[in-house]
C-alpha positions in Angstrom: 3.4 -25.5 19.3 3.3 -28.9 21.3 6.6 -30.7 21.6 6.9 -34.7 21.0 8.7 -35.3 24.0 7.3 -34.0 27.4 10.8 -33.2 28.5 10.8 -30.8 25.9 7.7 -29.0 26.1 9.3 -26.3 28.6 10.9 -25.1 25.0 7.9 -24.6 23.2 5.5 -23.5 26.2 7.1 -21.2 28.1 5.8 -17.6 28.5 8.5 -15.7 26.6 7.6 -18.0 23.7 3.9 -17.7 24.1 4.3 -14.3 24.3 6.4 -13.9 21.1 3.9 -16.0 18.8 1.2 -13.7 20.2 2.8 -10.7 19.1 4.0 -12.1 16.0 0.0 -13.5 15.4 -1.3 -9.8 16.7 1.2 -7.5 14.5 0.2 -10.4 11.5 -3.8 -9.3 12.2 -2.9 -5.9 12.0 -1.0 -5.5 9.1 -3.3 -7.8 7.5 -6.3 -4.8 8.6 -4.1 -2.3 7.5 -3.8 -4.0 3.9 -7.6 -3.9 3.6 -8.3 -0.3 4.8 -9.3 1.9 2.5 -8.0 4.6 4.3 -4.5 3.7 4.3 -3.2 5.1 1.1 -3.3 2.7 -1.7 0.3 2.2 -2.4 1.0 1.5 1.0 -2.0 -0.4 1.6 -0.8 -2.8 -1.8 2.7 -3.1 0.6 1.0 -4.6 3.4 -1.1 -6.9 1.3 1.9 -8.2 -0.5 3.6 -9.0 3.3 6.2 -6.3 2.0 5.2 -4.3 5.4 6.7 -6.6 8.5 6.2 -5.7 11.8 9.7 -4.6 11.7 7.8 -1.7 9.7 4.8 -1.3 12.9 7.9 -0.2 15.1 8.0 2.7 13.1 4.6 3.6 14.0 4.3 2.4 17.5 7.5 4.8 18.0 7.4 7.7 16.0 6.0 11.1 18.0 3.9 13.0 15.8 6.1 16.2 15.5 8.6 13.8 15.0 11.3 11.7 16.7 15.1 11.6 16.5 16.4 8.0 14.7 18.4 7.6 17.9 15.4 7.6 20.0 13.6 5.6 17.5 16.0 3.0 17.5 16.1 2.8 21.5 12.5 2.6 21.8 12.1 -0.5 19.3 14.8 -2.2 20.3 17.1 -1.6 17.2 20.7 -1.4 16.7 20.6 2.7 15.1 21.8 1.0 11.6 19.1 -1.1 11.7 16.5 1.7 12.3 18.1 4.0 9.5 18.1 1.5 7.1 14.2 0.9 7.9 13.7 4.6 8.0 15.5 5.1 4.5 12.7 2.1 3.3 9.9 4.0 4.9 11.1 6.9 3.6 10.9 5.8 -0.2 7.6 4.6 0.8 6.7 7.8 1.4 5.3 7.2 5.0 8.4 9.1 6.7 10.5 11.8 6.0 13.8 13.3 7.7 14.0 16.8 8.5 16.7 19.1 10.6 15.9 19.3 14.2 14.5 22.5 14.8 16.7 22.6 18.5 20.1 21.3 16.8 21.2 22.0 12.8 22.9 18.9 13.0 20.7 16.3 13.7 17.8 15.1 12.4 14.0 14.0 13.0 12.1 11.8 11.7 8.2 12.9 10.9 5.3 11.6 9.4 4.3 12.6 6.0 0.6 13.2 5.5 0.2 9.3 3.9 1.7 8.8 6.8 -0.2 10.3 9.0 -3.2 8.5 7.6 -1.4 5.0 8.1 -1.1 5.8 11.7 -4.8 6.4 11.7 -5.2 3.7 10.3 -3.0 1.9 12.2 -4.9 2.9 15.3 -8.3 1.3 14.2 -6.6 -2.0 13.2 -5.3 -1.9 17.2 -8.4 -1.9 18.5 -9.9 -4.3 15.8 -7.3 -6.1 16.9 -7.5 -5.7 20.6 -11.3 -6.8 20.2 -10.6 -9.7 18.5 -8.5 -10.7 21.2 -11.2 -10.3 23.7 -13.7 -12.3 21.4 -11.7 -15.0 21.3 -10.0 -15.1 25.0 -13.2 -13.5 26.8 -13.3 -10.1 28.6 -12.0 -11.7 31.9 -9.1 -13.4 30.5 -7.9 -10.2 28.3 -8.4 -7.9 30.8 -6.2 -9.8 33.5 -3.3 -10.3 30.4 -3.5 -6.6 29.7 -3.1 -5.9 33.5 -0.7 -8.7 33.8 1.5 -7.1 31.2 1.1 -3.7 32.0 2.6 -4.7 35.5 5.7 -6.7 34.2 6.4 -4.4 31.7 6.3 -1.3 34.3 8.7 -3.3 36.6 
């Protein structure tokens, strides 16, 4: 990640960069646990092995309430244009991991819930966080991820 020219190196070492190779390396470790779990239902687990499950795909689960979420909200918590999130929820859809129903408070709009495989892929999805998570400690020390957890928390909060 080292640039040739030391005038350069601000491009490649700044903290919005680091920060995006981290969380391109940590969603990378996850899905790669998730591919392996024998929890995660097998044709979903065969997705993530064959890298057809991006972490596009994790927003889904990082943002989808249990008794379900509307594809507007989705798309606002991820960071999505609302196209973009109905065109992933379609693909998650045929997957089998989502499914859209009518909102119980307004006919006209829908939600978005888990299906049971989908339910267990969030399970699942919640051990291969904290394998995750304690892989990162391993390999930064207790100290160091503790302070970036707290560091983060703090900027994201402001």
């Amino acid at each position: 990640m080292q640039a040739t020219d030391p005038d350069e190196a601000w491009r490649t070492t700044h903290l919005g960069r680091l920060m995006g190779e981290a969380l391109r390396r940590f969603d990378a470790r996850v899905l790669a646990l998730m591919a392996h779990d024998v929890q995660v239902p097998l044709a979903l687990s065969n997705l993530a092995a064959r890298a057809q499950v991006s972490a596009a795909h994790v927003h889904i689960t990082r943002h989808l309430d249990v008794a379900g979420t509307r594809p507007g909200v989705l798309a606002e918590r991820a960071g999505m244009s609302k196209q973009a999130m109905g065109d992933l929820i379609a693909q998650c859809e045929a997957w089998g991991l989502v499914t859209r129903v009518a909102d119980p408070h307004d006919a006209r709009a829908r939600v978005v819930r888990f299906t049971p495989d989908g339910l267990a892929w969030q399970q699942a999805f919640r051990g291969a966080l904290a394998q995750a998570e304690a892989e990162f400690r391993e390999a930064v020390g207790a100290e160091v991820a503790t302070v970036v957890s707290l560091g983060l928390e703090a900027y994201v909060g402001s």
